[in-house]
N, C-alpha and C positions, 0 to 999 in steps of 0.2 A: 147573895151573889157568890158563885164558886171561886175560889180560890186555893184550888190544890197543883200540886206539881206536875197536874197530866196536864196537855194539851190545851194550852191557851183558848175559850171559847168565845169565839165574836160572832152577835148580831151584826146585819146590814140592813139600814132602813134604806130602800131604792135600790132593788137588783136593775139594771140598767146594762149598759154596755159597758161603761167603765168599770162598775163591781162584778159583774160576772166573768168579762175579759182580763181583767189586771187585776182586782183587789182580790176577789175570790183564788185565783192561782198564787199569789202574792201571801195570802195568809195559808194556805201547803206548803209553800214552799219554805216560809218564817217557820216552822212546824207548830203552828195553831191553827185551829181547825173551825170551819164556818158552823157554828150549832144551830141557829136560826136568822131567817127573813122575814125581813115586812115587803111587803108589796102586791097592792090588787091585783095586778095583770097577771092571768092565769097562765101565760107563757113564761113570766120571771117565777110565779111557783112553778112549774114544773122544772125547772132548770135549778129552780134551790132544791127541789125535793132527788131530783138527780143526784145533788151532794150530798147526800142526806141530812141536809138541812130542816129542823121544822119550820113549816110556814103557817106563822101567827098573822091572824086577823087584825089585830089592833097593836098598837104600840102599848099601851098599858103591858098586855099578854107578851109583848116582847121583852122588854124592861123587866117584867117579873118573873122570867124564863130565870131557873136557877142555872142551868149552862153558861148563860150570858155572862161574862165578864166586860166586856166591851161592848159599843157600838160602833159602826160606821156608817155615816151618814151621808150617801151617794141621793139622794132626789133630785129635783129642780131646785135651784137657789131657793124659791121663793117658800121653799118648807123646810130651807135649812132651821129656820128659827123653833117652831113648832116642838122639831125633835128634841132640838139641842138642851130648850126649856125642859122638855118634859123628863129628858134623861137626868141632865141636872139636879131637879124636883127627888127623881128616884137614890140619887148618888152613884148613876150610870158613869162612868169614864166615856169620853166623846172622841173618836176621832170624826171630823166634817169635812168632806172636799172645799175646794175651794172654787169660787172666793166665798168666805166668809157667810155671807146673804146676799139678797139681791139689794137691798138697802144699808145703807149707815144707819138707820134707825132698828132694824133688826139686831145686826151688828152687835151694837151697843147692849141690845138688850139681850143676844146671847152672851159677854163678856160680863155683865153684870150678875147672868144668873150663876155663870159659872162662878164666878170670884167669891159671890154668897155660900156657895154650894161646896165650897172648894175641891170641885173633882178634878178628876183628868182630864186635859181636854189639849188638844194641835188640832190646825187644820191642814189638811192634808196636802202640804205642799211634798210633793214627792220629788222635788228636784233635788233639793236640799241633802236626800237621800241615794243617789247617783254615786257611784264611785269616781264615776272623771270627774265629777264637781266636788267631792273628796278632795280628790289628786288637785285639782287646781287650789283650791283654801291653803291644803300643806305646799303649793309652791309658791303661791303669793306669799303667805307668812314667815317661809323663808328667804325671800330676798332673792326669788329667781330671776326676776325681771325688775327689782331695782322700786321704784315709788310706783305707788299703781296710781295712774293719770285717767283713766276712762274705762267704761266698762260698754261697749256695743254689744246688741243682740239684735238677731232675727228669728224670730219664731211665730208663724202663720201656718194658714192651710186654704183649701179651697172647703166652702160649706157655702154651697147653695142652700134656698129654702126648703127645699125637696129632700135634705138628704133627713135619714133615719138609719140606724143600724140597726131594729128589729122592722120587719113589716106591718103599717098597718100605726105604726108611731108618727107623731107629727113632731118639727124641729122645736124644741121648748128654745133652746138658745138663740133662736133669734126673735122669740118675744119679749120685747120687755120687763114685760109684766110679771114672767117668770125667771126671767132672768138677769134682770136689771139694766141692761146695756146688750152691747153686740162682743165684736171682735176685745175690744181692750177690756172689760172686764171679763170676759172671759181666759184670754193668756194672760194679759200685763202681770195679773198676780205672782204668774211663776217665776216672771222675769226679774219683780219688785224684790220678791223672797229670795232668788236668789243672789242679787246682789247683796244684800246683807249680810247673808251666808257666805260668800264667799272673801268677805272685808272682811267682816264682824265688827260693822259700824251700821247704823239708820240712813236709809235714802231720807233727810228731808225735805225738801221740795222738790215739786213735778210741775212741769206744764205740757199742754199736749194739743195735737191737733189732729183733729178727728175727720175720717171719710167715710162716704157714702155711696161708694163710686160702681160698683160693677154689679153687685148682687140687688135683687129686686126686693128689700125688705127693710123697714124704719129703723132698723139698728144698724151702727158704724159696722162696716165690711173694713176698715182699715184704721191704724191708729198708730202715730209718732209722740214717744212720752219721750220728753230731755226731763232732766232730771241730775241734783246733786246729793251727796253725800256727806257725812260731818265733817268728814275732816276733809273735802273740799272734791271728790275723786267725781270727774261726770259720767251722765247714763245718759245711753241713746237709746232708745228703743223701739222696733216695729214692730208692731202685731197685723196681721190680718186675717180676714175670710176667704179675700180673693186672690191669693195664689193659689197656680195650680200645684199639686202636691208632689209632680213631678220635676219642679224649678228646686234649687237650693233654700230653703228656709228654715232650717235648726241650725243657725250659728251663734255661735260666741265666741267675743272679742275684748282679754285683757290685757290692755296695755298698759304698761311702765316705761320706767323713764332707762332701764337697758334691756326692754324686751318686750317679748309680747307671749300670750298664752293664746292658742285657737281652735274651738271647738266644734266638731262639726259634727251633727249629728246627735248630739246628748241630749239636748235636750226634748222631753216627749214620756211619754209612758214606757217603754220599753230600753232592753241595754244596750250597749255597746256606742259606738260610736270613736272619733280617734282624737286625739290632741297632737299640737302641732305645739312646741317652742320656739319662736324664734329671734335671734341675739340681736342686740345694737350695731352687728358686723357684718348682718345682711345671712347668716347661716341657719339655717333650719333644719331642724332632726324630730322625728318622734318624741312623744312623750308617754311613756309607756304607765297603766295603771292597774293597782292590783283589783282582785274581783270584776274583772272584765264584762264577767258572762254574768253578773248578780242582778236582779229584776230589782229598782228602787223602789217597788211597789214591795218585794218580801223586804227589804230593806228597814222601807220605811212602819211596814207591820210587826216587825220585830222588835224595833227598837222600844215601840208604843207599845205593848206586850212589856218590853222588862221593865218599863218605867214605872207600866201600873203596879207587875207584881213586885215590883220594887218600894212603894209604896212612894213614889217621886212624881212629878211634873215633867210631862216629857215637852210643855211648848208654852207659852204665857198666851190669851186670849186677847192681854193689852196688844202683844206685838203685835197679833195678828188683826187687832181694830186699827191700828196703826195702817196696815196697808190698805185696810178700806179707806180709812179718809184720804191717803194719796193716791187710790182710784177717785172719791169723789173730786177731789182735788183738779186731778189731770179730766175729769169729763165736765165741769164747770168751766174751766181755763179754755176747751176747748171748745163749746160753747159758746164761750165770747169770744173767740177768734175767727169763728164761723160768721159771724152776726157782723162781728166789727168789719168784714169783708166784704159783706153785702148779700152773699149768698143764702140759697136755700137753708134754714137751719136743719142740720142731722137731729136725731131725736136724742143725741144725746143731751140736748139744752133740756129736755124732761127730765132725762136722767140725771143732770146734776139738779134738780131740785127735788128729784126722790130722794138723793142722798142727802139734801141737807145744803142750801150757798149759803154756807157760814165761814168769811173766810176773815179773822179775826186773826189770822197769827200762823205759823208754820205748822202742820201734825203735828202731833204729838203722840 
């Protein structure tokens, strides 16, 4: 595996819309450069060979590519595992979108191989990465707004079953099967990770209650996770499929006990967005933040780049099994809220028993 001072090189297994639209611009701009792809679709090779990317047939041939330094591993949830194992095996460094896998039993057994393995490995919560989510950590932690009491968020979209962002694609995300769930495992994660990050304490418990309501497909189009933290701070959360993407749906909301912090717009693949403070006296001003214009996709590829050449751990795989069991958690819970009401059960009641109803004691 190369490790010289030119030009950080990353594979991506699954050139898709997210690696080719943010991850792939995101590691040019990090100044590391994409050296090789995995992926059969002869429209994502041409688009990696545009970059001059090579495009390897097999993941072995990818892993053994001396450019490689890294992976990213963009597919469908349901082969996040596959990869993860087999770069691990190599002593590949991982970064994986999120969430995690499509299962807790996956999960578990990418965390495991990596901890054997002891490589590099985050999954790729790019919020965490955001400079307004920066700016809010450094003003919570300074006592702008006084004890942080709750952390509200909206973050949805509209995705029917139809949509695709290349031609000729079929939606994975709202099959189960590959996906593991609908709307809340697919966002919750960001929302999960960045409450932590923005404490720097663990959500422990979540409950949730899951819909089914507008889009024509077995997976939850909508999801409310409440949700506490150690040292006591709540979370509300909405996720959905079925807003339209023209309604307000990127916010966040941190309140304290002399203020509040309001986000509007940050959260998502892309930057900018504005912050609002406002005091216990009813007064509101901007809250202005540095690296406005920074993409937290170069952000977050950079960091993961010096970590490796650092020869450090840029994320723990525990954490981040941690937020799986509080997605199985909150799609279990809401599963039984569904049933205990009398209603249709969402398919999410499947989906807490592909994760696992083992519900013995708080995450961990």
């Amino acid at each position: 595996m190369a490790s010289s001072p030119s030009r950080f090189g990353w594979g991506i297994v699954g050139f898709g819309w997210v690696a080719r639209d943010y991850a792939a611009p995101g590691i040019a701009a990090s100044g590391g450069r994409l050296a090789a792809v995995l992926d059969p679709d002869p429209v994502a090779g041409d688009a990696a060979r545009a970059l001059c990317a090579t495009v390897h047939a097999g993941l072995a041939a990818l892993l053994g590519d001396d450019s490689v330094e890294a992976i990213y591993v963009a597919t469908p949830n349901h082969l996040h595992r596959d990869a993860v194992l087999a770069a691990a095996a190599a002593g590949m460094p991982v970064l994986c979108e999120k969430p995690m896998a499509a299962t807790l039993a996956d999960a578990e057994a990418m965390a495991a191989a990596v901890e054997r393995a002891g490589i590099a490995y985050a999954t790729a919560f790019d919020q965490r990465h955001h400079p307004a989510h920066a700016a809010i950590r450094d003003a919570v932690a300074s006592g702008l707004i006084g004890t942080v009491t709750a952390v509200r968020i909206a973050y949805g979209c509209w995705l029917p079953r139809d949509w695709a962002p290349v031609a000729g694609h079929d939606n994975w995300r709202v099959d189960a099967a590959r996906a593991g769930g609908g709307a809340l495992i697919d966002l919750a994660p960001h929302g999960l990770d960045l409450v932590e990050f923005l404490l720097g304490e663990p959500v422990l418990t979540v409950s949730a209650m899951l819909q089914r309501r507008v889009q024509d497909y077995a997976v939850d189009d909508g999801a409310v996770i409440l949700g506490r933290t150690a040292s006591g701070v709540l979370l509300q959360q909405h996720n959905s499929y079925n807003c339209p993407d023209a309604l307000p749906r990127r916010r966040l909301e941190v309140l304290g006990s002399r203020g509040m912090i309001l986000a509007e717009n940050t959260m998502g693949q892309t930057p900018g967005g504005t912050l609002t403070h406002l005091d216990d006296a009813g007064g509101a001003r901007p809250l202005p933040y540095a690296d406005a214009d920074a993409s937290p996709f170069a952000r977050q590829m950079a960091a993961f780049a010096a970590a490796v050449r650092a020869g450090a751990r840029p994320s723990s795989a525990a954490r981040d099994l941690h937020t799986m069991r509080l997605l199985r958690d909150a799609y279990a819970e809401g599963a039984r809220r569904d049933a205990h009401a009398g209603g249709a059960r969402p398919h999410g009641d499947d989906i807490s028993r592909r994760h696992g109803d083992d519900h013995s004691g708080p995450s961990s």
